[in-house]
ROPAZA-424550 format. One line per 10 residues: number of its first residue (from 1); their letters; for each residue x, y, z of C-alpha. Coordinates in nm, 4 decimals. Layout:
N
NUM = A = X,Y,Z  ...
//
This chain:
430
1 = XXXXXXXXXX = 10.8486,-0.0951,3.4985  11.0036,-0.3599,3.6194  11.0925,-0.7103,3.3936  10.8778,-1.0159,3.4503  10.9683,-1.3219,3.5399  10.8416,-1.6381,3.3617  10.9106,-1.9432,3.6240  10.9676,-2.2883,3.4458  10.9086,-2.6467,3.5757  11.1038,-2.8917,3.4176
11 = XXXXXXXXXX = 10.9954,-3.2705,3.4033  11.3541,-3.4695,3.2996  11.7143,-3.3319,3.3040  11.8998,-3.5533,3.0897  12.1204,-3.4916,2.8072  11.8644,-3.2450,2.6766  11.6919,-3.1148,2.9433  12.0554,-3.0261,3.1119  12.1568,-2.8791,2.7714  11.8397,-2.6745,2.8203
21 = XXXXXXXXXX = 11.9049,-2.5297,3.1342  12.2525,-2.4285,3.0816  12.1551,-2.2565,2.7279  11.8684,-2.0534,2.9407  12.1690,-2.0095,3.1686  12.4073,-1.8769,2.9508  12.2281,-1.6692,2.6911  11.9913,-1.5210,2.9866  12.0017,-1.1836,2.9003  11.9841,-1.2057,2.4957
31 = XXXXXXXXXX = 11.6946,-1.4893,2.5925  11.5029,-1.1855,2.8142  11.5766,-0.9372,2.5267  11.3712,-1.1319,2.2713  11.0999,-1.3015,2.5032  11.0531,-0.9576,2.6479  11.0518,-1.1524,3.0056  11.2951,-1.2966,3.2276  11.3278,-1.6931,3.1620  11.3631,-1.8730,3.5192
41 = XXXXXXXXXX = 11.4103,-2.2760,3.6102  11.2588,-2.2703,3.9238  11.2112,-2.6457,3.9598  11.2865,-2.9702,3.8001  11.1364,-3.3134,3.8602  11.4441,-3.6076,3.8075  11.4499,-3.9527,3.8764  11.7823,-3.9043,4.1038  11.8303,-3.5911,4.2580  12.1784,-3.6399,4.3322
51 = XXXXXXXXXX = 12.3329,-3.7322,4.0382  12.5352,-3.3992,3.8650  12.4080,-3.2536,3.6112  12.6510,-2.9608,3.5506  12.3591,-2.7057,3.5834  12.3878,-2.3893,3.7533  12.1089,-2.4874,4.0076  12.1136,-2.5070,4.3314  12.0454,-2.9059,4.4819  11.6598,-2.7387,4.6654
61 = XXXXXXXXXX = 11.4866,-2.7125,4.2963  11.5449,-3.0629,4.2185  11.2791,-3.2810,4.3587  11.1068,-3.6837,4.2666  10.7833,-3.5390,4.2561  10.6842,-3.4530,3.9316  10.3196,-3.3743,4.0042  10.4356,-3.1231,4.3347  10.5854,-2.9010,3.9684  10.3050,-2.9075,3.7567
71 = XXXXXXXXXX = 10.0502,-2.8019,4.0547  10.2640,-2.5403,4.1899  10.0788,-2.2191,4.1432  10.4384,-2.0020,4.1002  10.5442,-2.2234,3.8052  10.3899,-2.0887,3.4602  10.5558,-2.2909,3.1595  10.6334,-2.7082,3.2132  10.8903,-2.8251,3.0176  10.8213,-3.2077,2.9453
81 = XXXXXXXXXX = 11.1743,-3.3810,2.8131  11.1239,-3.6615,3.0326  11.0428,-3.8978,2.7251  10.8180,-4.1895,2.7175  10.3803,-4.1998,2.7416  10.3604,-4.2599,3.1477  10.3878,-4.0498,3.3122  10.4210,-3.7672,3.0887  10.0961,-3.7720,2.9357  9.8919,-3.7208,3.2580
91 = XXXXXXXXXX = 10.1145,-3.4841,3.3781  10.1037,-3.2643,3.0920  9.7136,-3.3440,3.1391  9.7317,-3.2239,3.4850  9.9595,-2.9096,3.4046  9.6954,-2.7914,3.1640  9.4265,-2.7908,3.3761  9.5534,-2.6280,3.6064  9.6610,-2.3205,3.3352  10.0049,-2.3853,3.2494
101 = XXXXXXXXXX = 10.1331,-2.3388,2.9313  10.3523,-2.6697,2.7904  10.6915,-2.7230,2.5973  10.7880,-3.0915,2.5300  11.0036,-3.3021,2.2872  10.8576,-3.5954,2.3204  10.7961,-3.7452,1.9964  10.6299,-4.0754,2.1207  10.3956,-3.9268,2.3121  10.2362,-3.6721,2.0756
111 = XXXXXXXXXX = 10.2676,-3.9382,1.8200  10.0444,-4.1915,2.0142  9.8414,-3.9282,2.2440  9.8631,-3.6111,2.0540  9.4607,-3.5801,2.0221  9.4002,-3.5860,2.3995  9.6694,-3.3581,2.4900  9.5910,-3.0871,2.1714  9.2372,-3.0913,2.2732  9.2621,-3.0042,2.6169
121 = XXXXXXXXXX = 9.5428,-2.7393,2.5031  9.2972,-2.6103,2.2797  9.0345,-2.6275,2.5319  9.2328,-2.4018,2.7810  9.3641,-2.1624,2.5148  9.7203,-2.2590,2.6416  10.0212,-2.3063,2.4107  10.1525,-2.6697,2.3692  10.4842,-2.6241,2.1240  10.6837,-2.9024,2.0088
131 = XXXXXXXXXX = 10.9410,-2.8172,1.7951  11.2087,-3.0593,1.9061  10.9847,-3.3356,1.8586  11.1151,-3.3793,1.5254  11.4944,-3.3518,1.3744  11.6118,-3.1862,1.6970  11.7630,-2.8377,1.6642  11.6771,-2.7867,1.2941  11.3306,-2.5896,1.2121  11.0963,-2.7855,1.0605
141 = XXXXXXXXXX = 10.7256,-2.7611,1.2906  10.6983,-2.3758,1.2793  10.8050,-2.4095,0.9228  10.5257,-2.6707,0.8716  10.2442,-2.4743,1.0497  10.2754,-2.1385,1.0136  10.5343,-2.0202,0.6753  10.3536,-2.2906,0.5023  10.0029,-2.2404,0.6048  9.9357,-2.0858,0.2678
151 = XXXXXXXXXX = 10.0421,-2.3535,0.1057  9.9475,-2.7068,0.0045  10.1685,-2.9470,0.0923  10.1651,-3.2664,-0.1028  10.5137,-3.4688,-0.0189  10.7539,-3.5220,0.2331  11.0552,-3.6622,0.2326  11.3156,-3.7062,0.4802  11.6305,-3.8813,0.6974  11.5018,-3.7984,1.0165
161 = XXXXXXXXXX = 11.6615,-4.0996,1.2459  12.0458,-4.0070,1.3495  12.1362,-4.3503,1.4433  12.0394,-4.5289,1.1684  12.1830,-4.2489,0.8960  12.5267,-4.2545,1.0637  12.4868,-4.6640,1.1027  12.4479,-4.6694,0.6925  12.6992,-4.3945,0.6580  12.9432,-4.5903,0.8104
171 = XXXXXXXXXX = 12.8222,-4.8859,0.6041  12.8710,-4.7121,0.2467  13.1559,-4.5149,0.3263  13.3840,-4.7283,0.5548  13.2981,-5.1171,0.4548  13.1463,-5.1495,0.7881  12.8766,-5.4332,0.8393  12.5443,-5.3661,1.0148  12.6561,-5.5192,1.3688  13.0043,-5.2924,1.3263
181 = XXXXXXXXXX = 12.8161,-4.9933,1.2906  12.6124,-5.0229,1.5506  12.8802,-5.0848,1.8068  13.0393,-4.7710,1.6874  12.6900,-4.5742,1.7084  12.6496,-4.7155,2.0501  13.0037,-4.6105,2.1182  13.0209,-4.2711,2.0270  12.6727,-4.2655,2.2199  12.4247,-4.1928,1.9153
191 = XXXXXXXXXX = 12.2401,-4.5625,1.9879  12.0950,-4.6719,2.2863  12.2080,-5.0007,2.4670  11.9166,-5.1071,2.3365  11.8907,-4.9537,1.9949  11.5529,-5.0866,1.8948  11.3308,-4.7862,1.8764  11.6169,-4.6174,1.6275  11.7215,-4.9243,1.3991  11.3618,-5.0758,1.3437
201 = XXXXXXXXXX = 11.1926,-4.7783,1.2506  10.9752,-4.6839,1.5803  11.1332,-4.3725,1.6317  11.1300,-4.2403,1.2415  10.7731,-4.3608,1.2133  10.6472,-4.1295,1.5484  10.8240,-3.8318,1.3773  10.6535,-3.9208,1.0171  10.3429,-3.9378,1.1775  10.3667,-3.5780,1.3501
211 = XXXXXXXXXX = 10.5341,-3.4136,1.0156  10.2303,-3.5702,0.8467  9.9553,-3.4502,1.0833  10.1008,-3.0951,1.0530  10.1494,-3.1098,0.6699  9.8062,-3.2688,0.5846  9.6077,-3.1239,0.8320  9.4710,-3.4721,0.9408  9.5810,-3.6592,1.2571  9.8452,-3.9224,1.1604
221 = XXXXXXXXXX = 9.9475,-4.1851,1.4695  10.2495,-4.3538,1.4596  10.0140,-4.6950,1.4254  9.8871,-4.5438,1.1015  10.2633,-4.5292,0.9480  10.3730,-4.8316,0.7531  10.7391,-4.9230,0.9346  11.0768,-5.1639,0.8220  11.4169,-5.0785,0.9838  11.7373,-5.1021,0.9009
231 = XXXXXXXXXX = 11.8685,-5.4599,1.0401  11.8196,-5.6579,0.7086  12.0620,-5.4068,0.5480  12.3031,-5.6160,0.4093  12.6999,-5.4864,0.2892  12.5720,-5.6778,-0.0240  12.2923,-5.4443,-0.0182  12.5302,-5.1180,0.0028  12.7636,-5.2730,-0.2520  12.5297,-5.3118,-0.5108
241 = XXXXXXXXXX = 12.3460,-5.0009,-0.4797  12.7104,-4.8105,-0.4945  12.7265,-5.0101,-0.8170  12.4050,-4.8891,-0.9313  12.4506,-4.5413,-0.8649  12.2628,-4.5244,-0.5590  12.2636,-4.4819,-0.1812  12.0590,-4.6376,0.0787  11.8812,-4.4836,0.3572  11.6177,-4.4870,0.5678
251 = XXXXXXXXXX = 11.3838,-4.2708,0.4873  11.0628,-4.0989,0.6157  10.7724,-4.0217,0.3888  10.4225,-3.8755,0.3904  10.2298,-3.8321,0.0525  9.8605,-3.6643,-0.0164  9.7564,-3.8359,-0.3405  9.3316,-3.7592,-0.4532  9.2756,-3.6560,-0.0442  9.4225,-3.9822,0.0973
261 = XXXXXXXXXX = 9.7443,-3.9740,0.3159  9.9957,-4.2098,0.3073  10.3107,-4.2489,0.5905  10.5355,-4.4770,0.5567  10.9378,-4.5116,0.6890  11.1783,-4.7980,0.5076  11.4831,-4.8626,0.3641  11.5330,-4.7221,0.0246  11.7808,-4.6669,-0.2937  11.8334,-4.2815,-0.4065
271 = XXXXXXXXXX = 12.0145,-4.2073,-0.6706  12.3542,-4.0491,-0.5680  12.3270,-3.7458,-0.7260  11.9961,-3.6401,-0.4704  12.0252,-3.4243,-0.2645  11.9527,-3.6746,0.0862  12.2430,-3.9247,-0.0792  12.5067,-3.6585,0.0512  12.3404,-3.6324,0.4211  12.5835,-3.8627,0.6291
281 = XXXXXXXXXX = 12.6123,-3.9299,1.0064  12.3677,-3.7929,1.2316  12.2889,-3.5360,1.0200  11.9108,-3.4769,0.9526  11.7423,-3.3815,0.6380  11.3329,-3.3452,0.5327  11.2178,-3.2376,0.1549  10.9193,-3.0695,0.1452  10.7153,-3.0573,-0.1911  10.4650,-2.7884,-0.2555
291 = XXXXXXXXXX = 10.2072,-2.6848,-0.5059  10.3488,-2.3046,-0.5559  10.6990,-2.3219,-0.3739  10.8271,-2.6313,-0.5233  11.1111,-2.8119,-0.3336  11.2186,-2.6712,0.0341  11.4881,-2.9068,0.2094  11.5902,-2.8426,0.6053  11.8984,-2.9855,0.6907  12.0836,-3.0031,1.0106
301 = XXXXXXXXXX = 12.1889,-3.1636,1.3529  11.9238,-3.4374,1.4183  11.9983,-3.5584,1.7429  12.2153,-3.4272,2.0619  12.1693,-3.1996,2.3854  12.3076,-2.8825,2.2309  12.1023,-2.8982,1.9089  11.7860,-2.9822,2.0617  11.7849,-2.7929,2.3060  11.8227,-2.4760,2.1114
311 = XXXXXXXXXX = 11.4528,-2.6100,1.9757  11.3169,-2.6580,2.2938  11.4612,-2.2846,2.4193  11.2810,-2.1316,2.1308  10.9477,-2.2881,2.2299  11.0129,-2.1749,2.5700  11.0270,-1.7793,2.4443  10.6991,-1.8167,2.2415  10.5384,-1.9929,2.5217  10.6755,-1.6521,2.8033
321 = XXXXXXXXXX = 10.6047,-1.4048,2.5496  10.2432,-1.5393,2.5009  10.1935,-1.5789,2.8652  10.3126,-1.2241,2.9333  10.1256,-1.0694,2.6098  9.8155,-1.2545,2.6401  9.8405,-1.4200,2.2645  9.8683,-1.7749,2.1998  10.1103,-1.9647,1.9579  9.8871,-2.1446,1.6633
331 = XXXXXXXXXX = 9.7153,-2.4225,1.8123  9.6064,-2.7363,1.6682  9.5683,-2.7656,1.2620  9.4610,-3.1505,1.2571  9.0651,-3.0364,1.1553  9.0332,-3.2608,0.8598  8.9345,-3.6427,0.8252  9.1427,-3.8311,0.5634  9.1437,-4.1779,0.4990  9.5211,-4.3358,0.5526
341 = XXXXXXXXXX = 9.5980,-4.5541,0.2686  9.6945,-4.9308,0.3011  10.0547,-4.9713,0.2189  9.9128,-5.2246,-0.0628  9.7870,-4.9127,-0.2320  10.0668,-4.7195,-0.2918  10.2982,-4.6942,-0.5619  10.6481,-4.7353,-0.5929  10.9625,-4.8619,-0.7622  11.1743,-5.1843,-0.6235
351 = XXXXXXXXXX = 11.4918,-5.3270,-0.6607  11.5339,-5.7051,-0.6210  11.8086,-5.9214,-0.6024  11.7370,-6.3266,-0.6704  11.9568,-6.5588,-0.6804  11.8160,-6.8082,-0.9704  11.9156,-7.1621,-1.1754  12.1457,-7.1270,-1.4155  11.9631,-7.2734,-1.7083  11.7595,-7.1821,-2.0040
361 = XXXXXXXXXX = 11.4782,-7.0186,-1.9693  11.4935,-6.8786,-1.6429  11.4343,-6.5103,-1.6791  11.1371,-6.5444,-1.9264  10.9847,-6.7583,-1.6228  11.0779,-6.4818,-1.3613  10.9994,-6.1938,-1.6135  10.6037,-6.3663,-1.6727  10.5590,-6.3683,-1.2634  10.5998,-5.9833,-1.2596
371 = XXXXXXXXXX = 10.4153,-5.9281,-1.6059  10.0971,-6.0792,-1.4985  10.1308,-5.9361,-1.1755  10.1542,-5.5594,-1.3601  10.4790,-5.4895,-1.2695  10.6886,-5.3438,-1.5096  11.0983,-5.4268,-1.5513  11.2772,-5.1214,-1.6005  11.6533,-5.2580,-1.6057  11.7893,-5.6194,-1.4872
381 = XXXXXXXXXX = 12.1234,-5.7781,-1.5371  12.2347,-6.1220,-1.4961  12.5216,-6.2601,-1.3690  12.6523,-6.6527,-1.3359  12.8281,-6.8745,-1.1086  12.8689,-7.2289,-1.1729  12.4623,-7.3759,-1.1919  12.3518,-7.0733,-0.9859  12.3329,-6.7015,-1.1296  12.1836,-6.3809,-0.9850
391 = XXXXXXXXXX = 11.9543,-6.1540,-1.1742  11.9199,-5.8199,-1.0321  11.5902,-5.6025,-1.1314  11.4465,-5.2596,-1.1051  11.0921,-5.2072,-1.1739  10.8764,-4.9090,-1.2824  10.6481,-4.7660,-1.0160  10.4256,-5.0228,-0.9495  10.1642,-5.0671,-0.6711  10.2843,-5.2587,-0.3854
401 = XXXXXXXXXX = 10.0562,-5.5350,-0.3591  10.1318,-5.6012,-0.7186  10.4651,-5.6306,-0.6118  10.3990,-5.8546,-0.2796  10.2092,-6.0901,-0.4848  10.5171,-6.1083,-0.6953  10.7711,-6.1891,-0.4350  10.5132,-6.4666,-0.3158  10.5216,-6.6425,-0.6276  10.8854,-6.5649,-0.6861
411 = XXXXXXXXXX = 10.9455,-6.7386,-0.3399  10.7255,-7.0698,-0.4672  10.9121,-7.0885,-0.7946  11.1302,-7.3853,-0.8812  11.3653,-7.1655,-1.0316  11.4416,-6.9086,-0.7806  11.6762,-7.0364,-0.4764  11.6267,-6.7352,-0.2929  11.5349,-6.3494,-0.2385  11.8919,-6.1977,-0.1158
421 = XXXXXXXXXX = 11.7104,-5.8721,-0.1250  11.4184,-5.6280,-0.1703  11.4539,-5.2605,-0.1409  11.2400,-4.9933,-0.2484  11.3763,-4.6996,-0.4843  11.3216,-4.3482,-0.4262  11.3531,-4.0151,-0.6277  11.3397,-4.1456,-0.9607  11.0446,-4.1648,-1.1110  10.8049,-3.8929,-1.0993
//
């Protein structure tokens, strides 16, 4: 019997998509051994079809027309790694309908759109696989939906933004400031030119909201996902954690508490001894908390053509085998409605930095705003300058709002000058 032939159409070839092709390139025949099928490009839809790409393609299968690939009746699995909503979404629309089975990495999109595009997966029986969606070439979806089904999942916890973890790394471990760091990211080509998505949260928050929709069972939009970045981050703010014991990153993390879900990415203190303090550059790392299994952590590359593309090559052999075995990878799990909690409602621990009068009196004053407010003091320390000190606090958990309403009448109080800094504290408390 002779081997099949799986044809792909790809929509993008940047610095994935190109990493893509030459890994299904490459590895061909180890790729066929395990997919049971021969894994073809056959056509890919780019903006400029003349730039080089270092692919071993031929300049006839690259073409503007994105629709011409997902309506050709030869082509069986789309690869989306196009990025953005528009125009992906209604061609990954239109390549379902007409029977194709569908591979993408695009984060944003199933983050904003995912519904639409599951249900009419769903609807044809066709795979839709996503695995590079999230923390690029390390394992984390399958992980999610199908080792864990068993289990209940009830925290996550995770660095899953490149940029922004090697921005702080270079912060904490080199002195850098925030605008240093981000020149260097942008230099070594881990930030954009416009690093906005990455350094105020957007990008994080997509991925929280797709870790949490798998984890919870319950669709999670990025909208629903309580956001900060990274560009108030002071060296002040690095120093003084150091000095504390802590590290700061921004994290990622999705909590079922009494059948409610809350998402949320921010800055945040960890102790130095956890496990996440020691993930530095663009490394990626996600904790998953269980009922029976405890504490799982996947670590890895976050970001990059090679690493990502390894993810998007594995969906690519579920998605051939299915097509030539008739099966289907597990579709949609998002079949229950939870409520997303208001960011008010959770609970946490803070660290705050004022800088306050230097008189009598001062901290009682300070200490009865966060006492009739319900938020406990766990540590503070004061330290003076000539009529102006600065007392540094960290609470107990305490719910947020509690702790908003404090910072409003700490910011109306004759005796503080001014907030140098709020930051929430992770992995401490249980």
């Amino acid at each position: 019997m002779s081997e099949r032939t799986i044809r792909i159409g790809m929509l993008g070839c940047g610095t994935v998509g190109a990493a893509t092709i030459r890994l299904l390139h490459e590895h061909a025949d180890d790729i066929a051994m395990r997919a049971g099928c021969r894994l073809v490009v056959t056509r890919v839809a780019v903006r400029d079809p003349g730039r080089d790409r270092d692919v071993a393609l031929s300049s006839d299968v690259f073409t503007t027309d994105g629709v011409s690939i997902v309506d050709d009746p030869e082509i069986d699995v789309v690869c989306e790694v196009m990025g953005g909503v528009e125009p992906a979404r209604d061609l990954l629309l239109r390549a379902l309908s007409n029977g194709k089975s569908m591979v993408t990495a695009n984060k944003e999109l199933l983050a904003t759109e995912g519904k639409e595009l599951f249900d009419a997966a769903d609807a044809a029986g066709l795979d839709l696989l996503f695995e590079a969606s999230v923390a690029g070439g390390v394992p984390l979806i399958r992980p999610l939906k199908e080792s864990l089904a068993g289990e209940r999942v009830r925290r996550m916890l995770g660095i899953v933004n490149g940029t922004t973890n090697h921005i702080l790394t270079q912060m904490s471990d080199h002195g850098s400031s925030f605008d240093e760091a981000l020149a260097e990211a942008q230099r070594l080509g881990y930030a954009e030119a416009d690093p906005t998505a990455d350094v105020e949260g957007f990008d994080a928050a997509a991925k929280c909201a797709i870790l949490a929709s798998i984890a919870f069972n319950s669709r999670v939009v990025a909208g629903d996902v309580y956001r900060e970045g990274i560009t108030g981050i002071t060296s002040l703010d690095i120093a003084d954690a150091r000095r504390m014991g802590y590290v700061v990153k921004l994290l990622a993390i999705a909590e079922l508490d009494h059948g409610e879900i809350s998402a949320r990415v921010h800055p945040a203190m960890i102790p130095a001894a956890h496990p996440l303090a020691a993930v530095r550059d663009a490394f990626n790392a996600v904790f998953v908390e269980g009922e029976t299994v405890g504490q799982l952590m996947f670590y890895g590359p976050g970001a990059g053509g090679d690493p990502t593309a390894t993810a998007v090559v594995g969906d690519l052999v579920t998605a051939a085998r299915n097509r030539t075995t008739g099966g289907r990878a597990m579709g949609c799990t998002c079949v229950l409605e939870r409520r997303i909690r208001p960011m008010d409602d959770t609970q946490g621990q803070y660290y705050l930095n004022l800088h306050v009068a230097d008189r009598p009196g001062v901290l009682a004053e300070i200490a009865g705003d966060f006492g009739h407010n319900g938020v406990s003091i766990e540590r503070v320390w004061q330290e003076g300058a000539g009529d102006e000190a600065t007392l540094v606090f960290i609470t107990h958990r305490a719910q947020e709002g509690a702790l908003q309403k404090t910072l409003q009448e700490l910011r109306e109080s004759p005796a503080v000058r001014s907030i140098a800094s709020v930051l929430r504290v992770e992995g401490e408390e249980p």
